[in-house]
Every structure is written in C-alpha cells, then in structure tokens.
N, C-alpha and C positions, 0 to 999 in steps of 0.2 A: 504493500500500500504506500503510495507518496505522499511526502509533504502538503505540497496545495491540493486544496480543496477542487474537487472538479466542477463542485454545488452548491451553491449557497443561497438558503431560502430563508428570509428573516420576516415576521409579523405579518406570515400571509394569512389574510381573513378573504374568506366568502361568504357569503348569502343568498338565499334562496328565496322566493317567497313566504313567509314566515318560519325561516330555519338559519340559524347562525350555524354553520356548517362548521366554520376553520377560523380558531378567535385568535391570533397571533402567532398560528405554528412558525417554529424555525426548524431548518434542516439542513447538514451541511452532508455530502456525498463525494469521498475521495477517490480516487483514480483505484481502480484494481483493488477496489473496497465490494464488497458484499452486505448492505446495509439493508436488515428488514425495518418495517414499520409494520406495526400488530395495535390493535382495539379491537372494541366490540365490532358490531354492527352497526350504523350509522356515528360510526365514531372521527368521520372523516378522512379515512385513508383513500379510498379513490378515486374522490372528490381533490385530495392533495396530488396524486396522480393525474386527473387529467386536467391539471392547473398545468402542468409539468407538458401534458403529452399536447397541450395547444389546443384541447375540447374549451375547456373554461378557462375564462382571464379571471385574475385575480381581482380583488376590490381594493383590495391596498397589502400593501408588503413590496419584497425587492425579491427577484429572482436573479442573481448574478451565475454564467454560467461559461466555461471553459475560457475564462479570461473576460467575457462581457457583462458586463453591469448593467442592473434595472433593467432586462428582459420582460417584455410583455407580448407573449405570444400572440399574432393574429389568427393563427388557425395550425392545422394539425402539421400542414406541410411547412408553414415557419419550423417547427418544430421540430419535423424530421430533415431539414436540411442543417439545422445546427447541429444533429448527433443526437437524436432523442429518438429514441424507439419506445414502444408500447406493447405489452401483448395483454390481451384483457381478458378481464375475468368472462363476460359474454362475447362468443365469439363475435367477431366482425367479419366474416367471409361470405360471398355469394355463392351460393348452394349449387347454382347451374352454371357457375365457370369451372374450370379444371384446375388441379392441385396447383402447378404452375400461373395460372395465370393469378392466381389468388397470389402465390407467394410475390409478385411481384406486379402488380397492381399499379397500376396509373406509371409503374416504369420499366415498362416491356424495355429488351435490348431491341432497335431498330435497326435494319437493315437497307439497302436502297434503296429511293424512293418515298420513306418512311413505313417501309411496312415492317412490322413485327417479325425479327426473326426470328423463326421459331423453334431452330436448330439451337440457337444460344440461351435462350430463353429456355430449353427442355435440359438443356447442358450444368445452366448456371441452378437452376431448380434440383436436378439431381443430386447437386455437390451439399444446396442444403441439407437435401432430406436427408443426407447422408449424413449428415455433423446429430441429428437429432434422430439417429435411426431409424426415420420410416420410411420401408420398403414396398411402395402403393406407387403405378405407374403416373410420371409429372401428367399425362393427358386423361386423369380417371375426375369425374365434376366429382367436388368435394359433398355433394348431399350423399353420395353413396355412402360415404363413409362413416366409419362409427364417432362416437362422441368422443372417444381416445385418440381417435387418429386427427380431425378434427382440429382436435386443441393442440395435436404437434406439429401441425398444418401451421395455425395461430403462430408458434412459436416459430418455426421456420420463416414465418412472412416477416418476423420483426429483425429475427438472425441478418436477415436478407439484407438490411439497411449497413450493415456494418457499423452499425452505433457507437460513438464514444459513453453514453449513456443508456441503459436496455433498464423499462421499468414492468414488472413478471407480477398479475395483480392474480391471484389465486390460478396460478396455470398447473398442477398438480391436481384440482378439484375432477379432472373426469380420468387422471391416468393411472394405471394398476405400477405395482411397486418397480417393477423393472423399468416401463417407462421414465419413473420419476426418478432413478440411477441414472438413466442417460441422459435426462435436462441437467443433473447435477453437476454431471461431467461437463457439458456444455459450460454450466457457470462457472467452473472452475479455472478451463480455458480461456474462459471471456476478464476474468480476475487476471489471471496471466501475460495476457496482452494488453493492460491495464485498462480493459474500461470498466465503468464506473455500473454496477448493479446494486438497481433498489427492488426487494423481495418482499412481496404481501400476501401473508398466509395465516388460516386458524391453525394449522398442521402445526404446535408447536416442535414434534419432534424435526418438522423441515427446519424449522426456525434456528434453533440450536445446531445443528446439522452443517447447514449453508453458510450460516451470519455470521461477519466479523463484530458488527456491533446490531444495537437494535434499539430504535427510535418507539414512545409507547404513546398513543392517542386514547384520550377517552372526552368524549362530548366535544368535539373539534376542538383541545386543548394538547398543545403536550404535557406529559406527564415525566420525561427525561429521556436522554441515550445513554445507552448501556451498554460494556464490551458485555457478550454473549458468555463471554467464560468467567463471568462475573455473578451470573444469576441463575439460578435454580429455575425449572418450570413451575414451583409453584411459586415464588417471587412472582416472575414475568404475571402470570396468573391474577394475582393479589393489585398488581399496579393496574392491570389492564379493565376491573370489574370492582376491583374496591373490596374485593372479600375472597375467602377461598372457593374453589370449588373445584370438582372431581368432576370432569366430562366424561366420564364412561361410570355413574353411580349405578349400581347393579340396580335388578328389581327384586324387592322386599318379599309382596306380596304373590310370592308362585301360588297357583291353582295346589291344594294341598293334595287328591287326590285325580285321577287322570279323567278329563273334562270327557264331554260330551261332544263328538265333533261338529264344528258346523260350514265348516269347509272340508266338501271330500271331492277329491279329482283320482279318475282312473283312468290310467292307458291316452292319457293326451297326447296325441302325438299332430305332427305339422301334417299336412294334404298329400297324398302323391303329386310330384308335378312342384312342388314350394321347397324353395332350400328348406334342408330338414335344421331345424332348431331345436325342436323340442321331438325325445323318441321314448316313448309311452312313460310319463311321468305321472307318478301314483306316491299321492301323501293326502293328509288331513288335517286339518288345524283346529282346536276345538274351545269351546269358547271359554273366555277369559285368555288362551294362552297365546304366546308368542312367541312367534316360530322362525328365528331366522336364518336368511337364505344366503351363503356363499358359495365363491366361487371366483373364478378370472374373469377378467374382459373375454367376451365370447363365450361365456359359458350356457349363453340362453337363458339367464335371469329375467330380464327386461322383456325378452318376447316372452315368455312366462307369464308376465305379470301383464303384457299389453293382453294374451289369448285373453285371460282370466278376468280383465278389463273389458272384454271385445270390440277392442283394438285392431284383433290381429283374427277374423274371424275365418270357421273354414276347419277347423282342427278337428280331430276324430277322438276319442275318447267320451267319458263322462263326466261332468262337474254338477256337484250337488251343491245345495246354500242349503242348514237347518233340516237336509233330510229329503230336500225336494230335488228333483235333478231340473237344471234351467238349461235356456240354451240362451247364447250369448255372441247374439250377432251383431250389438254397438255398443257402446256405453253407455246409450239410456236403457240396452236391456241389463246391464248390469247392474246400474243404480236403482230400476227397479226392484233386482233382486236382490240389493242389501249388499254390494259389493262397493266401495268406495277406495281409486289410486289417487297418491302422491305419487307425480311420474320423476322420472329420472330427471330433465328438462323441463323447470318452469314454466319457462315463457315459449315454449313449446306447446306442452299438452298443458299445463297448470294452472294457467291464467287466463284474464283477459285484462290486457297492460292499458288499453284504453279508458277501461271501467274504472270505477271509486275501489276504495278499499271495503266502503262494506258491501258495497255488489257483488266484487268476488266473494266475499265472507258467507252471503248468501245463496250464492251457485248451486251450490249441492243440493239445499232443503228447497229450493224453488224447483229443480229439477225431478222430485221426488213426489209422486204422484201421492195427496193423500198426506203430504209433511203438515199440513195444518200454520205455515209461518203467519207470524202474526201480522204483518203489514209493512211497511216502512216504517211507522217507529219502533217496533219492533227489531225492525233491521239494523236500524243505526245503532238501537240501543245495546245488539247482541255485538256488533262491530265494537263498538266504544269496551264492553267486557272483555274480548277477547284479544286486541290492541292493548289492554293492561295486563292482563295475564299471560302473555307472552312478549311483553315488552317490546313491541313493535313502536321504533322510530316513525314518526308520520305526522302531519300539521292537521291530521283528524279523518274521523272512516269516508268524507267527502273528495280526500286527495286520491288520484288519480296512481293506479297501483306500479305506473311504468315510472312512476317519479322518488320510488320506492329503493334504496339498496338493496342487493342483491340476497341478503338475508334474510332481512323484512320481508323480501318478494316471498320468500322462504317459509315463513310463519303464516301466513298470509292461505298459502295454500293447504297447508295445516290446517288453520282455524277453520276453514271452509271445511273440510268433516268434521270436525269438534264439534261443531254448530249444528251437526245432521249425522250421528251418530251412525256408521254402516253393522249389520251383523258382521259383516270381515270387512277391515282395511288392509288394504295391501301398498307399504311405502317403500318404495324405490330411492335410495338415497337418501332418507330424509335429514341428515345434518353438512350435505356436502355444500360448504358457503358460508356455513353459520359459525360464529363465533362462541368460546368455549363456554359462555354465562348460556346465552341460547341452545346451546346443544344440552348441556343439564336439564333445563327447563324441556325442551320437544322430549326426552326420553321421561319425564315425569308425565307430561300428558298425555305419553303412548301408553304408559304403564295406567294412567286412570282410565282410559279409553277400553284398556282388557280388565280392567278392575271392575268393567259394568257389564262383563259379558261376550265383547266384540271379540272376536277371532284376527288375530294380526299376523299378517307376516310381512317381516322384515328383510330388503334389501340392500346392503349393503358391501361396497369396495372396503371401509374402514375394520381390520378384523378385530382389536379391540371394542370396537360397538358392538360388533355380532355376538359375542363371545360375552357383552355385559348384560347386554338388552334379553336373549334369549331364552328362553324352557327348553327350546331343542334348536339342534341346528341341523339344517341340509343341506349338504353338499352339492354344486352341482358342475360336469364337467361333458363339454363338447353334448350338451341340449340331455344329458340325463343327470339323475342324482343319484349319486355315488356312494353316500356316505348318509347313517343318521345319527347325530353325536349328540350326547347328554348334553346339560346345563353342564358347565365347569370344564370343558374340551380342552386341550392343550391347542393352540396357533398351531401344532408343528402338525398335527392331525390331520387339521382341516387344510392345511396345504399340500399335504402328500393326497388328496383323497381329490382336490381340487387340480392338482397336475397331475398325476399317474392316475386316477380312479381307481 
C-alpha cells in the first residue's frame, strides 16, 4: 500500500427527499489498498458508492481524487474516464446482448469505417473472462445465463475499464464459494498492481478475508476506520448495529415430536423434451417444520422451488398441500393453494419496484381469493407494522418500493407473506443483501411463521444459515436429493453429498 492517498472524501452529505442519507462521511482510499465499508441496510454505503461511481452528485463535501481536487462528477462516464469502475450490487446488463458486448458496452474496439470489430472485441472479452474464470462463449446473450454467471459477467465489465479505482458493492451475493476464490484472487492482483479497491459486503467472513482496513457506517454517519487485524467480528458487529448479535441464532422452538406433513411431492420430475433439472424428487415438509434445502449453483434448487411455485409448469410427478394433491400450473394456482415464494431475484419475481411499499406488502393477501383484507387502511396500517418490525429504512409505506435499498427491497418481500400467512413458504435466499441486524430478525420471523403451523422450506447458498435455520436438511445434487441430514449436520457432510452425491 502507498503513501498518498488515491481518495479522499471529506463531509460528503446527501439527501433525498425526506432522507438525510450521508451527514459528513469522510473516506480516504490508498493505492493497492483493499478498503471495505460495512452498515446496516440503508446505512449509506451505496448511496456513498455511486456518489463515487458518477450516479449521484454530492450536496456538499470534497471528492479529491488521483491528484484532482473538489471532483464533482457529471455522470457515470466522467467517472469512468478518470479511473473509476463500478460493479453493483443489481446487475446493470442487457439481457438480449451477448456476454461480450455487455462487457464492453458503449466501447466496442472499432475497426474501418467505424464498424465494431468483432474479432477484437471476442478476443479482448475472452482474456476477461478468463482473469475471473468464466468459461461461457463471448457471443452467448447474457439472459441465458444463471444469476452466478451473470454477476461474473458484472465483474468482468468493470475489470474491463482497467480502473485505477474498482468499487465491488455486494458482488459475492449470487456466487457459490469457489467463484468467490476466484474474485479474490482477482482483488489481490488488482492490490498488486496498485489500484485502489473499495469492498461492500454483509459477508463478514469476506470482510476480514479481503480488507486491509474497514471504514463503518450507520444512519449515513461514520462511525470510524479500522485496520481489519485490529477487530474481532463481533466488534465490527457491535459498531455496525449498536449491540451484539448472532446472524445464524438457531431455532429454539423445534416441532417436539414429528409433525404432520403438509407438503408432500412425489416423483417430480422435468417433461421429456425440457433440460432435465429436476429427476423424481420425493420429500415432505410438515407443519411447523423447517426444512432446508442445499446444494451448489446448478443443483436445481431454484427450479425446484419455481415447479413448486408454478413457475416452471409441465413437471410429472405429485404434489400435495394438507393432504390434497393440486396441480400447479401458475402462481395464482399456487397461492390458491397455500403455497407462498420469496424468489431468489427480487426485482425479478418479488416485487413490483413501481408500486408503494405497502402495495407490495399487500400483494399476496389481495391475490388470495377469500383473504378477507380489510381495505386500504387496513393496508397502510399493516405496512406501517411490519416496516417496524423489521426495520425497514423508508420515508413511509407510500414510498415507492424501487426507491428502497437493496435490503429493504429484501424485507419488503418478506412482509408480503407475513401479512398473508401460506400453509408452506418456500424462501429462496432469503438473507442474500441483508445486513447482519436484519438477517437475525428475517430468521426470527421465519421461525414464528413455522411457530403457527406453516411448512417452510429453506433455500439457501449461505451453509451456516442452512445448518442454523433447519429441523432437517436436503441435499440436492445435478436436479436430485442426495442426502437427508439431521438438525446439527457437520458442513463437511453436506458438501460431500452436495458434490459427489
């Protein structure tokens, strides 16, 4: 790490409409430094981010940066032409352009005449993909691809810039453990050749991991910088929430003797004619308990839970809800039948980014023939409850849910079955974004949601979650399940059963 600073951000404040975002943060980021910033959820960290990335001008403060003083960026491409890259936490890519042209966007290599050469451009994409290992041809449109590949797509596009400055806002959130080995390696290079990385993540163990020092926000304030070899995870913890807490709290109140099931699937398997994902998959989940699901990227978790959703319809098998067997040809016949997902992708399947926050909140019980909701004040008044109860940042259930942090979006689609209680939930991710006060709290309300009966099953990449949240685990590997493992499983278990079967 060098002497001069590469960064220096002194009494940046922002505002929003009724939200004091950033009340005098400083930050300084040195050359071939690894510098995270960690808060809550709306604690301003990538709000401070794309102050930085040229999204938002500051309202007052000084940005001085690679020798330039009082920086105020007009836009994204000011930004990227003084050495600022970005990879963000919601992808930014176009679904129906190819890996290539996304990694290199608006600066295609041109060739005579100004046409796109495409030989260079296939050339120059490859040598990316190749520094962040993925192996996915430069000319495949990036929608094919999964939500891991995706986000090393993401990171590729910023690599691309050759940045004196690379700012990484939760880019670990969709990648299985070996992925997030080869970003590492990547940041360790990029320190190497001294530029300057800022890291934002709940991942504490990434934190301590990666970071030279680490900058701590809470309510758009700093709260100080710290060398990382200086602080315990529960320190960092205590400064970041203001109290202790334990993000993987077990659950208390297991089912004392073996429930009643009220999810039973038999012999599910994909269509002839459909890549096979899933091949005759038979479990039960029974009420009150919770049952979660591992496994790797591609193990058929997610189409799992879209069939089971009908999402993905068309599968052969049986699924029963309470003993009846249904068929499950959309998601309104699932919410009919007392099935309610939190999908993997918020702003994907989760939301509606347009609507208020308690329009979303009331999604589910509106869609729920027979829910009895009591009105719009009713609605605001359930919004208003469950924005306390799970601490959702927000200027009230009337703001608009896309104006929402990435977390909050998070809680949000949560509260939406809190509110509409399903015989089985089935949550896909449900802490990947959320900050470690927040993930305590959703794994308390997952646990009162099976405390009144509901049938849960849990998916998750984090295997600490799996392993705290669960009654049982299942295994599941290349679209079957492999393994059924007690409450209290060893990690090394579930990954032998999850890579060999």
């Amino acid at each position: 790490m060098n002497d001069a600073p590469l960064l220096v951000l002194r009494g940046i404040h922002k505002r929003f409409p009724g939200v004091h975002a950033l009340k005098g943060v400083d930050l300084d980021v040195f050359r071939g430094e690894v510098h995270a910033v960690v808060g809550e959820n709306g604690a301003g960290k990538s709000t401070l981010m794309q102050i930085l990335a040229g999204v938002y001008r500051q309202d007052s403060g000084t940005v001085d940066f690679d020798g330039a003083e009082g920086i105020v960026f007009s836009d994204e491409r000011e930004a990227q032409d003084r050495g600022i890259a970005m990879v963000y936490q919601e992808r930014s890519l176009f679904g129906s352009l190819s890996v290539a042209e996304n990694v290199f966007a608006a600066r295609q290599p041109v060739a005579r005449w100004g046409r796109i050469d495409r030989r260079e451009l296939d050339l120059r994409t490859r040598e990316i993909l190749d520094e962040v290992g993925l192996s996915v041809p430069t000319d495949t449109p990036v929608e094919r691809l999964s939500s891991a590949q995706q986000q090393m797509v993401e990171i590729a596009k910023g690599l691309s810039q050759r940045p004196k400055l690379i700012l990484f806002d939760e880019p670990t959130a969709a990648l299985t453990p070996a992925e997030t080995d080869l970003l590492f390696g990547v940041i360790r290079r990029l320190r190497a050749q001294d530029v300057g990385v800022v890291y934002i993540s709940h991942r504490l163990e990434e934190i301590f991991a990666v970071a030279d020092r680490i900058t701590v926000l809470k309510d758009g304030l700093g709260q100080g910088t710290f060398r990382s070899s200086e602080l315990k995870p529960a320190d960092l913890v205590a400064k970041m929430v203001g109290r202790e807490v334990n993000p993987h709290q077990p659950r208390t109140d297991v089912p004392a003797s073996e429930p009643r099931p009220v999810l039973e699937v038999t012999g599910l398997s994909d269509p002839p004619g459909r890549r096979p994902r899933l091949r005759d998959i038979r479990f039960s989940v029974g009420a009150g308990e919770i049952v979660g699901l591992a496994g790797l990227v591609g193990a058929g978790r997610t189409e799992l839970a879209l069939t089971l959703f009908g999402a993905r319809p068309g599968a052969t098998g049986e699924v029963k809800v309470g003993g009846r067997r249904v068929t499950l040809r959309s998601p309104a016949d699932a919410i009919a039948a007392g099935i309610g997902y939190l999908p993997e992708d918020r702003k994907e399947g989760g939301l509606f980014p347009e609507m208020s926050v308690e329009e979303n909140v009331a999604a589910a019980a509106l869609a729920r023939p027979g829910s009895g909701w009591s009105g719009l004040g009713g609605q605001r008044a359930t919004a208003e409850v469950m924005c306390r109860a799970l601490r959702v940042v927000c200027r009230g259930p009337s703001e608009p849910v896309k104006n929402l942090s990435g977390g909050n979006q998070q809680k949000i689609v949560l509260a939406k079955w809190l509110v509409a209680p399903p015989r089985v939930l089935i949550v896909d991710e449900p802490t990947r974004g959320v900050d470690v006060g927040a993930k305590s709290e959703i794994h308390r309300l997952i646990y009162e949601l099976a405390g009144k009966g509901a049938a849960v099953l849990v998916i998750s990449s984090d295997l600490p979650e799996v392993l705290a949240v669960s009654d049982r685990i299942l295994v599941m590997r290349v679209g079957r399940i492999t393994a059924e493992l007690p409450k209290g499983a060893a990690e090394a278990a579930v990954m032998k059963y999850a890579s060999m079967g």
